[in-house]
Every structure is written in C-alpha cells, then in structure tokens.
C-alpha positions as CSV (number, residue, x, y, z in Angstrom):
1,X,0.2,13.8,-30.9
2,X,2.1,13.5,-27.8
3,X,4.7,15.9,-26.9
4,X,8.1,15.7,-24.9
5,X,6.1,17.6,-22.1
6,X,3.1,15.4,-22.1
7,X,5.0,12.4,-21.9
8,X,7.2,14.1,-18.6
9,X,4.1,14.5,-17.4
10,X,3.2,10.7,-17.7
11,X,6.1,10.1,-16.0
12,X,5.7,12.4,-13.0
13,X,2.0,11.3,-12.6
14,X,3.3,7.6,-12.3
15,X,5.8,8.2,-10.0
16,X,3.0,9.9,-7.5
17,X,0.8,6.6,-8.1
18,X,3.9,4.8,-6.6
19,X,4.4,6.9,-3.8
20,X,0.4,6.6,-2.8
21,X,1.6,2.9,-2.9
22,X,4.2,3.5,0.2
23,X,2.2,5.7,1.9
24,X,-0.2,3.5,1.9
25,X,2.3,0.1,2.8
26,X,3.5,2.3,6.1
27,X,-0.2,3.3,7.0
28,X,-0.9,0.0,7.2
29,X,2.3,-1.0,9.4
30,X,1.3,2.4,11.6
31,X,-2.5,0.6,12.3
32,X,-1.0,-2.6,12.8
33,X,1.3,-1.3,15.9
34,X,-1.3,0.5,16.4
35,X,-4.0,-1.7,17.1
36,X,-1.5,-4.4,18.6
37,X,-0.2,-1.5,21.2
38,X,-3.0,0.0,22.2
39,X,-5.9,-2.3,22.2
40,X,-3.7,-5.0,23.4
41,X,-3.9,-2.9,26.7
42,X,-7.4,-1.4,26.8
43,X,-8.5,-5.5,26.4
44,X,-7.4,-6.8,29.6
45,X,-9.9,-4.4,31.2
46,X,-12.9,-5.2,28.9
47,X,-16.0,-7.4,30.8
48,X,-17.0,-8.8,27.3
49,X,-14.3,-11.7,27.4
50,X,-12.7,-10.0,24.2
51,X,-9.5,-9.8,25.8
52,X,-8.6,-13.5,25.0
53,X,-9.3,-12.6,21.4
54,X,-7.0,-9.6,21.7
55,X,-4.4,-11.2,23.7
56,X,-0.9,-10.5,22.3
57,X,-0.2,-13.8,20.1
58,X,-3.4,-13.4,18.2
59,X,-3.2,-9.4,17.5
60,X,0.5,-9.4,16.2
61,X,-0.9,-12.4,13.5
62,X,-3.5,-9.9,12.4
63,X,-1.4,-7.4,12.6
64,X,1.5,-8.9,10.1
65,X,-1.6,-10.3,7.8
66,X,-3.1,-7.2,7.5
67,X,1.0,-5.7,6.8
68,X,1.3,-8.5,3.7
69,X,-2.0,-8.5,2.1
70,X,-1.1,-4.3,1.5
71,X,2.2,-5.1,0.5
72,X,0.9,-8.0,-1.9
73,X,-1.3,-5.5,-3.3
74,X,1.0,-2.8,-3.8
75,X,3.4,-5.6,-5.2
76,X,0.7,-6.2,-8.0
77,X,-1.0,-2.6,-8.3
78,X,3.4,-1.8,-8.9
79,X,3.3,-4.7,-11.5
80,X,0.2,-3.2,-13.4
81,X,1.2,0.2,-13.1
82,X,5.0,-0.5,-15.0
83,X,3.4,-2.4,-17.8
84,X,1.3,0.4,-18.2
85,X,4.0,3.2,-18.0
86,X,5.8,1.1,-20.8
87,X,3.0,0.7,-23.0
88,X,2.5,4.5,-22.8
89,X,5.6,5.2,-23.6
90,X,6.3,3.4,-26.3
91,X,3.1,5.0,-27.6
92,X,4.8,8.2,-26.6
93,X,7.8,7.1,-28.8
94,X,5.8,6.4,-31.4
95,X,4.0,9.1,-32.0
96,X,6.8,11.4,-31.1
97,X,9.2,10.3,-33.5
C-alpha cells in the first residue's frame, strides 16, 4: 500500500529526472559554443586541411544540430516521464483511498 509520503516521494524523484533533463539541454548548448569558439580558432593553425571543415558556417550547423537533437530528446524523455507520473499516481490514488 502506498502512503501520502511515498507518493511525495514520487513526486520529488520526478521532478529531479526533469531537472537532469535541463542540465543536460544547457550542457549541450555549453559544448556547442564551446566547440564553435574555441576550435573555430585552434583550426586555422592546423596543417591537416581540417580547418575548412571547422570553418565557422559549418561548426555553428553542428553546433545547433547537436542543441536540437538534446532538446528533441528531452522533449520526448519529458513526454514519457509525465505519462508515467500520472499513471503512478493514479495508482497512488487508488490504493490510497
């Protein structure tokens, strides 16, 4: 049987699978600037010819695909994660009364 505490619990253990979500979204912003700021400089003295790849067009595409595929995924891992905090709870309701 599941008590008022347990299902706070749920709850609180939900909201902290969100927030990994964020931190995860701005992590991925931070590596894109990051990768677009500082390799975008260190490739213009590379010998290999990479610096064409890097130049600063190309990077900044990378950059914001990178960007949108976490945020897609967060969109979804969101999605899944509120159907499941629903089903739970109504479980929760159930059982509690």
């Amino acid at each position: 049987m599941i008590t008022q505490k347990q299902k706070e619990l749920l709850e609180k253990e939900l909201k902290e699978v969100n927030i990994s979500y964020v931190i995860g979204f701005a992590v991925s912003i931070a590596v894109g600037a990051a990768v677009f700021f500082i390799l975008k400089p260190l490739s213009s003295i590379s010998i290999f010819g990479v610096e064409e790849y890097f130049r600063g067009f190309w990077l900044l595409v990378w950059a914001l695909l990178f960007s949108l595929l976490t945020f897609l995924k967060w969109i979804k891992g969101n999605k899944l994660t509120d159907r499941k905090k629903e089903t739970e709870l109504k479980l929760a309701e159930e059982i509690v009364g």
